[in-house]
Backbone as a chain_set.jsonl record, in Angstrom:
{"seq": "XXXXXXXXXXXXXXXXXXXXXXXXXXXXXXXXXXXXXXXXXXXXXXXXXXXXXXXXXXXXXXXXXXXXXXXXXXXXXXXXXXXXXXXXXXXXXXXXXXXXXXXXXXXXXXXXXXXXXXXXXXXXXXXXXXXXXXXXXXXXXXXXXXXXXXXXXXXXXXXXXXXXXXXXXXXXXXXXXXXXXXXXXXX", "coords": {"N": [[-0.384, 187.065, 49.638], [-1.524, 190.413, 49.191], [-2.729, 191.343, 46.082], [-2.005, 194.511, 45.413], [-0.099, 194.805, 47.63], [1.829, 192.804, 46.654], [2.648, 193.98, 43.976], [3.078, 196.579, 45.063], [5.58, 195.983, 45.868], [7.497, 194.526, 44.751], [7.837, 197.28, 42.623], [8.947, 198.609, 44.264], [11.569, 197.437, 44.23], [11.978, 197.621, 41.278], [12.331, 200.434, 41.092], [14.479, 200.874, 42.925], [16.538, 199.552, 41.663], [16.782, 200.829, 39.549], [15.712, 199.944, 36.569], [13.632, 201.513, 35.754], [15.228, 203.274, 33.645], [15.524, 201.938, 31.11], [13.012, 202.49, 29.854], [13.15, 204.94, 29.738], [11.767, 208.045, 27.678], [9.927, 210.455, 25.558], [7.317, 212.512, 25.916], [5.917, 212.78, 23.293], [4.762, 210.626, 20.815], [7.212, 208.785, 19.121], [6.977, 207.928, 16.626], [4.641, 209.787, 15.798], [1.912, 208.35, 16.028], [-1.003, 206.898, 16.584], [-2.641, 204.077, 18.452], [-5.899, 202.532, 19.037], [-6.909, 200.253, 20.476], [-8.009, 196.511, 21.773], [-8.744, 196.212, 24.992], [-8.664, 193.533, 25.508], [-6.709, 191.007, 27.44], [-5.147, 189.025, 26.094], [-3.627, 190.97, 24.026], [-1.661, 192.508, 25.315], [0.971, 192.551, 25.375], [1.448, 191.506, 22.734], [0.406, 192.904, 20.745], [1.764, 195.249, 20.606], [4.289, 194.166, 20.178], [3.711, 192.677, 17.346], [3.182, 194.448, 15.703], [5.838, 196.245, 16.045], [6.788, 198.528, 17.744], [7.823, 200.045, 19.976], [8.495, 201.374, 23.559], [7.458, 204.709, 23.643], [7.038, 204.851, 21.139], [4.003, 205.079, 19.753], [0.849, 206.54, 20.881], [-1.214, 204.418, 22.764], [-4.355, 203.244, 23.031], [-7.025, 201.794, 24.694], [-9.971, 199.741, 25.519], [-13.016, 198.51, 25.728], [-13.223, 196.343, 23.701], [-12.452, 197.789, 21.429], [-13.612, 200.463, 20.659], [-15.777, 203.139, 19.966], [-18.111, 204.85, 21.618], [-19.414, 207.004, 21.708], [-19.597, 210.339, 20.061], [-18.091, 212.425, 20.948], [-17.131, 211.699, 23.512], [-14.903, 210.243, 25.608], [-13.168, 208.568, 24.514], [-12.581, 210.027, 22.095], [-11.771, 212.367, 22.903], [-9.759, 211.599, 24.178], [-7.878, 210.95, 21.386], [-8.335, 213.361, 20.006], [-7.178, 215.407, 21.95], [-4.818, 213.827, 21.537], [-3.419, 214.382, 18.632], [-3.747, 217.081, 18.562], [-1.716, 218.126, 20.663], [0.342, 216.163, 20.669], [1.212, 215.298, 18.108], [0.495, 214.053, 16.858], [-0.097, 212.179, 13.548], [-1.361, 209.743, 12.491], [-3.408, 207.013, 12.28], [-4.277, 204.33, 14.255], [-6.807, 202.074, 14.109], [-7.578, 198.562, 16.035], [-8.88, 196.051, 15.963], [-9.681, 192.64, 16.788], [-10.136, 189.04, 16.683], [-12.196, 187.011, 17.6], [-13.006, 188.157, 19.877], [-14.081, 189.673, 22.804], [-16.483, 191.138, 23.066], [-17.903, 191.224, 20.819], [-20.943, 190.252, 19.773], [-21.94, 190.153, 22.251], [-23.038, 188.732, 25.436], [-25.374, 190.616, 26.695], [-27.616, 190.291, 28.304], [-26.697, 188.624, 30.42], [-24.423, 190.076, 31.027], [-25.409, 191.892, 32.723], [-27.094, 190.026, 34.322], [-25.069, 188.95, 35.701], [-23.858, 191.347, 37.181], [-25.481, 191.588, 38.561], [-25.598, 189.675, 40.595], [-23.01, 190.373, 41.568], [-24.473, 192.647, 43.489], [-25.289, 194.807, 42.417], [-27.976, 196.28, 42.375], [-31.537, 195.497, 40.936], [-33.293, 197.425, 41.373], [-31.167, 200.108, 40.773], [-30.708, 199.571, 38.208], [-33.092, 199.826, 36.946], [-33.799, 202.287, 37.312], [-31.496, 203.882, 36.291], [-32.376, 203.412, 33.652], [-35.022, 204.419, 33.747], [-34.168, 207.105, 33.774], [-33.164, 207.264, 31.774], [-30.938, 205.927, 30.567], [-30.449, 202.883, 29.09], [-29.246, 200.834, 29.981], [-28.364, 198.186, 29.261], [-28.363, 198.473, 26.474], [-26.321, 200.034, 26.033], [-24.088, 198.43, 27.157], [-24.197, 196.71, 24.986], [-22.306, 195.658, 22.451], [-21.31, 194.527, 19.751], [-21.932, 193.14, 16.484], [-19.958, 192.346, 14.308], [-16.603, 192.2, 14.541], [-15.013, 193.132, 12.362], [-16.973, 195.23, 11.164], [-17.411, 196.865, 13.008], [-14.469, 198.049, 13.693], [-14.416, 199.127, 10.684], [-16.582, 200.965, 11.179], [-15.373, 202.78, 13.591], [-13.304, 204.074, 11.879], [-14.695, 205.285, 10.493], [-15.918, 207.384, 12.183], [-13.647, 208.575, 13.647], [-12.698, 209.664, 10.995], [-14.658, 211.356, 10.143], [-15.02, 213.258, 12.119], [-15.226, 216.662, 13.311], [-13.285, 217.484, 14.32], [-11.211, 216.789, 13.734], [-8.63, 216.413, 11.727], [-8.119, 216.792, 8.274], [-5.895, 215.994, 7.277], [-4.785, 213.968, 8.466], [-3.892, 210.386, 8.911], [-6.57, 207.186, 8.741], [-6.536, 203.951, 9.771], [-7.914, 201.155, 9.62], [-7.525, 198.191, 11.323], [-7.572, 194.064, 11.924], [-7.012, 192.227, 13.68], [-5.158, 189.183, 14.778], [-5.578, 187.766, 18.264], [-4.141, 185.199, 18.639], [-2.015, 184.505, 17.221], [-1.009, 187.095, 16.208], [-0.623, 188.114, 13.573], [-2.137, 190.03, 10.923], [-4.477, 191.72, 9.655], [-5.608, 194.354, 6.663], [-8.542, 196.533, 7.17], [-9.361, 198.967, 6.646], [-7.743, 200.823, 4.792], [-5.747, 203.647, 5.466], [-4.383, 205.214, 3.266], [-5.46, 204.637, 1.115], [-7.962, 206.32, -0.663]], "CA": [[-0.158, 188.497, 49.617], [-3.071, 190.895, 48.414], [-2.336, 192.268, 44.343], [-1.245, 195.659, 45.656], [0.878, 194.883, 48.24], [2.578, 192.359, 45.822], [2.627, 195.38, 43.089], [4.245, 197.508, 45.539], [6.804, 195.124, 46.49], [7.973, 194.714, 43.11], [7.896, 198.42, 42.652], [10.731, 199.067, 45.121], [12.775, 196.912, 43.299], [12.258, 198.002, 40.007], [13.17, 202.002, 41.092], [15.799, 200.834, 43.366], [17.353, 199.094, 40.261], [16.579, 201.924, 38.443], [14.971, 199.421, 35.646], [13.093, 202.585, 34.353], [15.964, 203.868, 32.682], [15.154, 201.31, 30.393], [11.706, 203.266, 29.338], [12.914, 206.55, 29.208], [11.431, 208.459, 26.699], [9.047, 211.833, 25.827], [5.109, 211.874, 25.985], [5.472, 212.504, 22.175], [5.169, 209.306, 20.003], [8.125, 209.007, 18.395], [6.227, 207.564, 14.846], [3.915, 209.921, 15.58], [1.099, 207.221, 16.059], [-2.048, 206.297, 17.876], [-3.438, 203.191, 18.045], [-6.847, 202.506, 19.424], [-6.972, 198.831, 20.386], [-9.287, 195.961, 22.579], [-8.403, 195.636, 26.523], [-8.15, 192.169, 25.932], [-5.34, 190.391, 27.651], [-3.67, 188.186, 24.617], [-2.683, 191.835, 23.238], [-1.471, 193.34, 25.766], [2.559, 192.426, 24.909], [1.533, 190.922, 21.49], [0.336, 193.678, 19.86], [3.049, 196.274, 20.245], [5.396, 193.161, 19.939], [3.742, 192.442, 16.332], [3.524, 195.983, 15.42], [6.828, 196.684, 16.23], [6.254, 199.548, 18.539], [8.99, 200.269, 21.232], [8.018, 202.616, 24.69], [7.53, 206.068, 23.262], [6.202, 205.113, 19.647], [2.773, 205.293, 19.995], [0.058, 206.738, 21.988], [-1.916, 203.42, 22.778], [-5.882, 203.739, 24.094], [-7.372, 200.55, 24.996], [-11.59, 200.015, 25.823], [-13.585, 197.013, 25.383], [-13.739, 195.992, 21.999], [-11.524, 199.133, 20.378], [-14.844, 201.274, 19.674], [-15.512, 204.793, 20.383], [-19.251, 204.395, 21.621], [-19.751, 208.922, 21.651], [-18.287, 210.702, 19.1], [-17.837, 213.733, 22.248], [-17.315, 210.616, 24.728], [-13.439, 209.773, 26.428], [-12.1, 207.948, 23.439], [-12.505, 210.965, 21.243], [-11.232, 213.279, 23.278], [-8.025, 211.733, 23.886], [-7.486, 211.13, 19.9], [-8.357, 214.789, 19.256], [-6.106, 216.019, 21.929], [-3.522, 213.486, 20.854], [-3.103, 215.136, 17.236], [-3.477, 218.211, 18.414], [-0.891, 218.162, 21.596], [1.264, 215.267, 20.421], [1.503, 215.198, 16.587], [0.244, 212.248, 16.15], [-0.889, 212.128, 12.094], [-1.397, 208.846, 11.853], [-4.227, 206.32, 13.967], [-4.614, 202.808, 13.673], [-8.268, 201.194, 15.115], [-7.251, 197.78, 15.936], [-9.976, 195.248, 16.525], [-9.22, 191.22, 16.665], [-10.693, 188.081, 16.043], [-13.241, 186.25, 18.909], [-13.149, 189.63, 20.578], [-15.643, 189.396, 23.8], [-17.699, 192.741, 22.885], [-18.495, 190.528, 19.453], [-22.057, 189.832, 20.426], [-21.365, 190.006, 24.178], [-24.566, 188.356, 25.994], [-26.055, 191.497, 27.096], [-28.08, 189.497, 29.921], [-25.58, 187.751, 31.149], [-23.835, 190.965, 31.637], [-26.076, 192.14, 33.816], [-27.216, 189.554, 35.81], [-23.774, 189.137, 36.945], [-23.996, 192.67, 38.097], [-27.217, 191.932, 40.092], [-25.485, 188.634, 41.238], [-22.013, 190.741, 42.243], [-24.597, 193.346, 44.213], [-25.87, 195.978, 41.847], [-29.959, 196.329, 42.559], [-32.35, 195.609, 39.583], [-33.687, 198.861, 41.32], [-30.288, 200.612, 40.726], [-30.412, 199.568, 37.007], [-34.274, 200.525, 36.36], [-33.524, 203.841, 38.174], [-30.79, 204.061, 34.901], [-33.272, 203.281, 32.34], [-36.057, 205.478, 33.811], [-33.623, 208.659, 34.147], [-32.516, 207.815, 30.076], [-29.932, 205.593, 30.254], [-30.383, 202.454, 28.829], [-27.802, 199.671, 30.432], [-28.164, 196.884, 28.082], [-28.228, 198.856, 25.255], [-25.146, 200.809, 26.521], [-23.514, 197.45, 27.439], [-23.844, 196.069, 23.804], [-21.024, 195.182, 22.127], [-21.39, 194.614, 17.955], [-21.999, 191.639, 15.773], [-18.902, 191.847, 13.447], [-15.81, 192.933, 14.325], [-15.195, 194.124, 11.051], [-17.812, 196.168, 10.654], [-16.814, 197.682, 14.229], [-13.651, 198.663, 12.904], [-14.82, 200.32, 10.013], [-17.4, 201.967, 11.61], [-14.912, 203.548, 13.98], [-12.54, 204.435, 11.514], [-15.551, 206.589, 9.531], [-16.365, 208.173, 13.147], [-12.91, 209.637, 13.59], [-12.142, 210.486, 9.964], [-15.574, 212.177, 9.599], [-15.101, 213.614, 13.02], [-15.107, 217.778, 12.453], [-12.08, 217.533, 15.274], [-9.93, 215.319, 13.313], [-7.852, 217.606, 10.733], [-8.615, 216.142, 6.718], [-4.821, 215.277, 6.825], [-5.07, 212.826, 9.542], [-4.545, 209.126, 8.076], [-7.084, 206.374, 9.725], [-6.442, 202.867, 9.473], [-8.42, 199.917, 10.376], [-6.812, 196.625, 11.492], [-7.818, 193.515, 12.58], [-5.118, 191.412, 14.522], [-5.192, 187.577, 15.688], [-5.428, 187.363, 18.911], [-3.33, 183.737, 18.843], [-0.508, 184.71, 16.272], [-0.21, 188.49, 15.915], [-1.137, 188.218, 12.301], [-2.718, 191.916, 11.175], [-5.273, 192.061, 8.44], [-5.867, 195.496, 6.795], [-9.651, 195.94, 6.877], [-9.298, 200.18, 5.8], [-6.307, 201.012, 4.385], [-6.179, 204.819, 5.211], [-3.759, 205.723, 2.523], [-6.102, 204.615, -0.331], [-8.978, 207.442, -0.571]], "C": [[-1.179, 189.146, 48.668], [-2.536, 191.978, 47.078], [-1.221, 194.235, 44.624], [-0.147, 195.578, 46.339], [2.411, 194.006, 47.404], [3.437, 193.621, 44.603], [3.668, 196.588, 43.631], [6.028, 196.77, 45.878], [8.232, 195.339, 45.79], [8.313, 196.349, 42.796], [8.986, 199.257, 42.874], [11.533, 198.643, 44.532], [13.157, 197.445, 42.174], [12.614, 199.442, 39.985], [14.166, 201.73, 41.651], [16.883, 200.451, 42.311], [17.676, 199.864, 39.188], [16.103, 201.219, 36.636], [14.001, 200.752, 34.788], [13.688, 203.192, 33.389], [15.816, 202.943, 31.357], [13.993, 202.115, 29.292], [11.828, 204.316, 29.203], [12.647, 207.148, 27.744], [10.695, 209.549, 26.98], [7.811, 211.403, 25.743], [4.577, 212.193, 24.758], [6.002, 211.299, 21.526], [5.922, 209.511, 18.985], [7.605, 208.84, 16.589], [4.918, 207.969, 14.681], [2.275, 209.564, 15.182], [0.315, 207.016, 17.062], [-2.67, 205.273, 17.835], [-4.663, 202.409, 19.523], [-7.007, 200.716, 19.402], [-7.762, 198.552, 21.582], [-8.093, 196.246, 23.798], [-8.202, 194.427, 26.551], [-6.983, 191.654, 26.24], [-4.268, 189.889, 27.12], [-3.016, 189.784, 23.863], [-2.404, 192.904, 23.792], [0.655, 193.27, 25.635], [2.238, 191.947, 23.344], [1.58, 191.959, 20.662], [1.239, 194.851, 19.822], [4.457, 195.246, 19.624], [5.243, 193.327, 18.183], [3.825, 193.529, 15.461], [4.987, 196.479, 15.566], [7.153, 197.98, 16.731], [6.959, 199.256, 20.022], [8.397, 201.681, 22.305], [8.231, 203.873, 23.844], [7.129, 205.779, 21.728], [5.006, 205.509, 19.509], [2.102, 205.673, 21.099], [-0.787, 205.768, 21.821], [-2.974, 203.572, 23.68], [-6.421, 202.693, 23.527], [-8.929, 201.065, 25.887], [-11.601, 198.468, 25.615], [-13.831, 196.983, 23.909], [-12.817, 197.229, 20.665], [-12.252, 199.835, 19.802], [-14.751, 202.294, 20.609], [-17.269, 204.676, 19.996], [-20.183, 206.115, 21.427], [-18.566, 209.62, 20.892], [-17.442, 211.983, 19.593], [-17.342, 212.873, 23.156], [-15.436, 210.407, 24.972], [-12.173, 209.678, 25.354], [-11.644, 209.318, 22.425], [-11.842, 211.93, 21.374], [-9.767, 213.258, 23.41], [-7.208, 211.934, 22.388], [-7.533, 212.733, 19.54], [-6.823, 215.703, 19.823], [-4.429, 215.269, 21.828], [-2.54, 213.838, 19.253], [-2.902, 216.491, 17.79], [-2.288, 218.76, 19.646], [0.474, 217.36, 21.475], [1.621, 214.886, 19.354], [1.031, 214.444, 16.384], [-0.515, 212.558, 14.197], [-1.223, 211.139, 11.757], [-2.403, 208.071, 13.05], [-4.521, 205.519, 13.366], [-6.137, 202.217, 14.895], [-7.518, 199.661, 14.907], [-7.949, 196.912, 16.954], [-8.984, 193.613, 16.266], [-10.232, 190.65, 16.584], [-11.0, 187.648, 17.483], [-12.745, 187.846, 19.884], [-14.925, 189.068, 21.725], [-16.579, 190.168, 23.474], [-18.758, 192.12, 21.549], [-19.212, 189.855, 20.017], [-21.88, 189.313, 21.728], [-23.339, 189.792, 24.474], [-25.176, 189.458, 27.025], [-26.577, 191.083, 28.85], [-27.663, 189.045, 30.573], [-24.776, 188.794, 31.964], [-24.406, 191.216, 33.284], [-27.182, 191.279, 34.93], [-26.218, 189.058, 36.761], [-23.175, 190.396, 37.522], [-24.521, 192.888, 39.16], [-26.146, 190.881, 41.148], [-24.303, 189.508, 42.029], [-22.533, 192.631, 43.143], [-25.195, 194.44, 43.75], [-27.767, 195.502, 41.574], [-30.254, 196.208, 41.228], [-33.04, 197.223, 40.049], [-32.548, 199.725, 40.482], [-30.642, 201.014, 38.684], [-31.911, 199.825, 36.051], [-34.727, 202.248, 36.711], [-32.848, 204.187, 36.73], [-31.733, 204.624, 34.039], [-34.436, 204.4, 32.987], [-35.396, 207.147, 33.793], [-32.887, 208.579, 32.363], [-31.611, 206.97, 29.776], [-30.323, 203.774, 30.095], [-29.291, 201.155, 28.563], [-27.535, 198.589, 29.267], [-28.312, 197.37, 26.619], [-26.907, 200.021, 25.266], [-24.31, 199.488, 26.951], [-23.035, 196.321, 26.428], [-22.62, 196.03, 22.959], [-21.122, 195.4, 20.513], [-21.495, 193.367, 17.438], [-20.735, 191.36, 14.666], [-17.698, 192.584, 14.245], [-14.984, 193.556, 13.414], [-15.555, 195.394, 10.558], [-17.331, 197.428, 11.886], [-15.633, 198.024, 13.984], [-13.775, 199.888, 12.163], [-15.464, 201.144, 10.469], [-16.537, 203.162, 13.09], [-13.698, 204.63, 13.618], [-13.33, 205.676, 10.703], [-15.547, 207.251, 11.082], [-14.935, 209.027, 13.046], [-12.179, 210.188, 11.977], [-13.17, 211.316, 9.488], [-15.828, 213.215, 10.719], [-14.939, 215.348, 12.944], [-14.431, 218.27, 13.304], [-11.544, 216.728, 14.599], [-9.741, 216.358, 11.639], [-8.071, 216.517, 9.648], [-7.292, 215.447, 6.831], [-4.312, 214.232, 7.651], [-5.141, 211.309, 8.793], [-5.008, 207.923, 9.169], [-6.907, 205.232, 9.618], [-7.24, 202.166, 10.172], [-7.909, 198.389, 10.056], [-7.741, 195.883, 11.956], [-6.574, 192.549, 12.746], [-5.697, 190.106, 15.123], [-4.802, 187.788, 16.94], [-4.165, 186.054, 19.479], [-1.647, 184.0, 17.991], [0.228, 186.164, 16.237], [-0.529, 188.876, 14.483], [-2.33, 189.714, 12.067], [-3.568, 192.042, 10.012], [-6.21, 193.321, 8.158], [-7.634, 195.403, 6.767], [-9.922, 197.458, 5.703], [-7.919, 200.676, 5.832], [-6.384, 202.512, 4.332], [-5.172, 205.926, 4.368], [-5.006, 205.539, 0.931], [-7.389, 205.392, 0.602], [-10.108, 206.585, -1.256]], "O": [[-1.607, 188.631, 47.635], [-2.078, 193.115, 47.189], [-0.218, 194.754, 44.133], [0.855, 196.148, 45.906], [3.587, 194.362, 47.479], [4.63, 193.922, 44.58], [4.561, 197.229, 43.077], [7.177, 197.187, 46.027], [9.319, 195.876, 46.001], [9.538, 196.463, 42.766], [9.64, 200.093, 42.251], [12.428, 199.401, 44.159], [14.321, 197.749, 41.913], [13.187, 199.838, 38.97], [15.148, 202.232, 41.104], [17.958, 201.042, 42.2], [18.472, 199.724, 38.259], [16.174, 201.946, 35.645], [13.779, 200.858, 33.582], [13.101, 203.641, 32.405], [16.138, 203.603, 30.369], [14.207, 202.253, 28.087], [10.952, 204.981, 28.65], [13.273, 206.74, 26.766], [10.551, 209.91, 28.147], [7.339, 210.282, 25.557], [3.363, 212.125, 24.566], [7.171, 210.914, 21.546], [5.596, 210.219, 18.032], [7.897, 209.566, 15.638], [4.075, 207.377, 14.007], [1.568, 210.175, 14.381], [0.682, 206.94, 18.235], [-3.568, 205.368, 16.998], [-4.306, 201.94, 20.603], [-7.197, 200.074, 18.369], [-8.2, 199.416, 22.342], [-6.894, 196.438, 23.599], [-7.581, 193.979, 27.515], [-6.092, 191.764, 25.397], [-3.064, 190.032, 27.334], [-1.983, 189.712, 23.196], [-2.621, 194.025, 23.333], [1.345, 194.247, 25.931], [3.246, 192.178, 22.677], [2.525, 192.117, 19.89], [1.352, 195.387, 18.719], [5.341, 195.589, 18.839], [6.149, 193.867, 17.548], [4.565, 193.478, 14.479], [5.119, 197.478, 14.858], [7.919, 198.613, 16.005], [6.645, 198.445, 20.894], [7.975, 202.747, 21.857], [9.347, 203.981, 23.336], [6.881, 206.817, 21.114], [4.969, 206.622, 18.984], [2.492, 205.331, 22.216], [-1.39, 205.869, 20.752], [-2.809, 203.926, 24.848], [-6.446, 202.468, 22.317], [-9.133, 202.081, 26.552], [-10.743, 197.604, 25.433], [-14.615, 197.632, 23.216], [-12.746, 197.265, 19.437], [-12.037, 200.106, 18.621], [-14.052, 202.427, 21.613], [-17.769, 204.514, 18.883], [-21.356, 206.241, 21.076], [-17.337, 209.581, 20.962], [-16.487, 212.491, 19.007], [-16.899, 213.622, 24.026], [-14.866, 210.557, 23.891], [-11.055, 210.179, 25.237], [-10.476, 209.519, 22.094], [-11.289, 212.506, 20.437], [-8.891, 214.068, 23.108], [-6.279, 212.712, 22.173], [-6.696, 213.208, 18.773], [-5.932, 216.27, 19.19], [-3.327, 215.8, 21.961], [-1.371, 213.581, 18.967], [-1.859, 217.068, 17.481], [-1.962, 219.938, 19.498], [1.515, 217.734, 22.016], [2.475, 214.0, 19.398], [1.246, 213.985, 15.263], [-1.514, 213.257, 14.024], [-1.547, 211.143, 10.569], [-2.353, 208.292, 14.26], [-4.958, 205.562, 12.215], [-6.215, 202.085, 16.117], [-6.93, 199.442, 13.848], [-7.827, 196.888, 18.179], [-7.891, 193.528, 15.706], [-11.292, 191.257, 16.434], [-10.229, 187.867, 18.418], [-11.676, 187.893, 20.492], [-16.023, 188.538, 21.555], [-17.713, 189.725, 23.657], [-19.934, 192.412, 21.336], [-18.811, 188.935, 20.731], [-21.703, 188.149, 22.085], [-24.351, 190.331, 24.027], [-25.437, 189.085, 28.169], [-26.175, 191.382, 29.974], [-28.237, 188.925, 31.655], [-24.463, 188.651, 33.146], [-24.036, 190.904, 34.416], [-27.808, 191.683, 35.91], [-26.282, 188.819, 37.967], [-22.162, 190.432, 38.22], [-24.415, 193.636, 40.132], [-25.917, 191.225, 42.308], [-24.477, 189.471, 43.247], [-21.733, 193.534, 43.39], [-25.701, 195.174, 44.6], [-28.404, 194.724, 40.863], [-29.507, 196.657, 40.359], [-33.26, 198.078, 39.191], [-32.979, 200.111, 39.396], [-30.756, 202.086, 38.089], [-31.929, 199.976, 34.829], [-35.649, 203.005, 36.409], [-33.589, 204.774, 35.94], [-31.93, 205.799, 33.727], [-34.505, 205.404, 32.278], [-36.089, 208.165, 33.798], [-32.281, 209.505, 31.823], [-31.25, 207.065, 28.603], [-30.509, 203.287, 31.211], [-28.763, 200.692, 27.553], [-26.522, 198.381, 28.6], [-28.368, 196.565, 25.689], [-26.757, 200.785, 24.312], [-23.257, 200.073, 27.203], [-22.165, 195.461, 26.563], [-21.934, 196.999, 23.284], [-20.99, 196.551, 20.098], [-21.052, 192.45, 18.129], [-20.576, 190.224, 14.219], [-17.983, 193.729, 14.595], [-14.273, 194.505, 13.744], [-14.968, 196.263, 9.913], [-16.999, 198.588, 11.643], [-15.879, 199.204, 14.237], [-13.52, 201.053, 12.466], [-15.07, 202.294, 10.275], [-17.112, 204.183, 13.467], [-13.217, 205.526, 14.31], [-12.805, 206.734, 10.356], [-14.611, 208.039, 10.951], [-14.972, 210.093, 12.431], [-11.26, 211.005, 11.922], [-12.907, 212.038, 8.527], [-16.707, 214.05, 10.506], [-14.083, 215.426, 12.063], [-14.592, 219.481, 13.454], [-11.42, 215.638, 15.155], [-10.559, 216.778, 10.82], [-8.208, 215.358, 10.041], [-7.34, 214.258, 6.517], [-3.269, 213.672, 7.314], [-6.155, 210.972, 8.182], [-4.324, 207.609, 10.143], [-7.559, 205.206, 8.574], [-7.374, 202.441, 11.364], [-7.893, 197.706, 9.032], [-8.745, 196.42, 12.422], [-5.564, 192.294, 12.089], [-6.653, 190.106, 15.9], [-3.601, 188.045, 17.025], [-3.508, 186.1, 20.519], [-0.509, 183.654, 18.306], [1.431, 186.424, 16.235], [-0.699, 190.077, 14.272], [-3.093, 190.206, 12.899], [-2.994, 192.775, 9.207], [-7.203, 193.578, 8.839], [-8.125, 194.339, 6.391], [-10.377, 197.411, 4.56], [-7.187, 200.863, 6.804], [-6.978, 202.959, 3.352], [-5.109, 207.126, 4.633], [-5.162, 206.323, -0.005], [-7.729, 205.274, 1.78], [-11.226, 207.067, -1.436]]}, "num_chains": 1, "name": "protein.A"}
């Protein structure tokens, strides 16, 4: 059976059951909270699990790697209008440990682009019109430093209110374990 049709299957069941009453809640985070974390798979139940973060606590925004690559760009926009639409006062960046984006093989990327059909024309067409794939495809060498460095972007951001507190985590992948990296109560 093909992912969707499975997906839907399931679907029926879970409204016929009415299983959503389970999740009810509002589209403001109850602890007033946003946390900016990786797409990776191991924390996609872990990390609200280890956090302790029940449906409706947080507004949770997930990318590759938990970075905010334009400080005008997607990520930013939701955080801005999540403070300013949803209260949020509080935002946690939350990077992990062996993270793929942590020196991601650039080349590799993209020749399994060419290999799954995307032209080397396509992607020198990019680069000649400005856009720079493999340097737009890069990832970071610490995740540490990627952290911090996204926790200065939205607390220096001149959309992000002074009383806004930023935190930067990093989280185990394997355990859940949470190590502060910026603690955005100490100034």
């Amino acid at each position: 059976m093909r992912k969707l049709d499975q997906i839907l299957e399931f679907n029926k069941g879970f409204v016929d059951n009415k299983k959503y009453v389970d999740y009810a809640t509002s589209k403001n985070p109850n602890k007033k909270l946003l946390v900016l974390s990786c797409m990776d798979t191991r924390l996609t139940s872990l990390l609200p699990e280890a956090m302790n973060l029940k449906n409706g606590d947080a507004k949770i925004i997930k990318n590759a790697g938990a970075t905010i690559t334009h400080p005008f760009g997607s990520m930013t926009r939701s955080i801005v209008v999540a403070i300013s639409e949803f209260g949020v006062d509080e935002i946690m960046v939350v990077g992990h440990h062996s993270c793929g984006m942590c020196r991601v093989d650039v080349d590799s990327v993209v020749d399994n682009l060419i290999e799954k059909g995307i032209s080397q024309d396509v992607i020198d067409t990019l680069y000649n019109s400005g856009i720079n794939v493999r340097k737009w495809l890069h990832g970071f060498d610490s995740a540490e430093e990627s952290v911090n460095d996204c926790v200065n972007l939205i607390k220096n951001h001149p959309l992000v209110p002074k009383n806004v507190v930023v935190h930067g985590l990093l989280m185990s992948p394997e355990t859940g374990k949470i190590d502060v990296i910026v603690n955005g109560y100490e100034k």
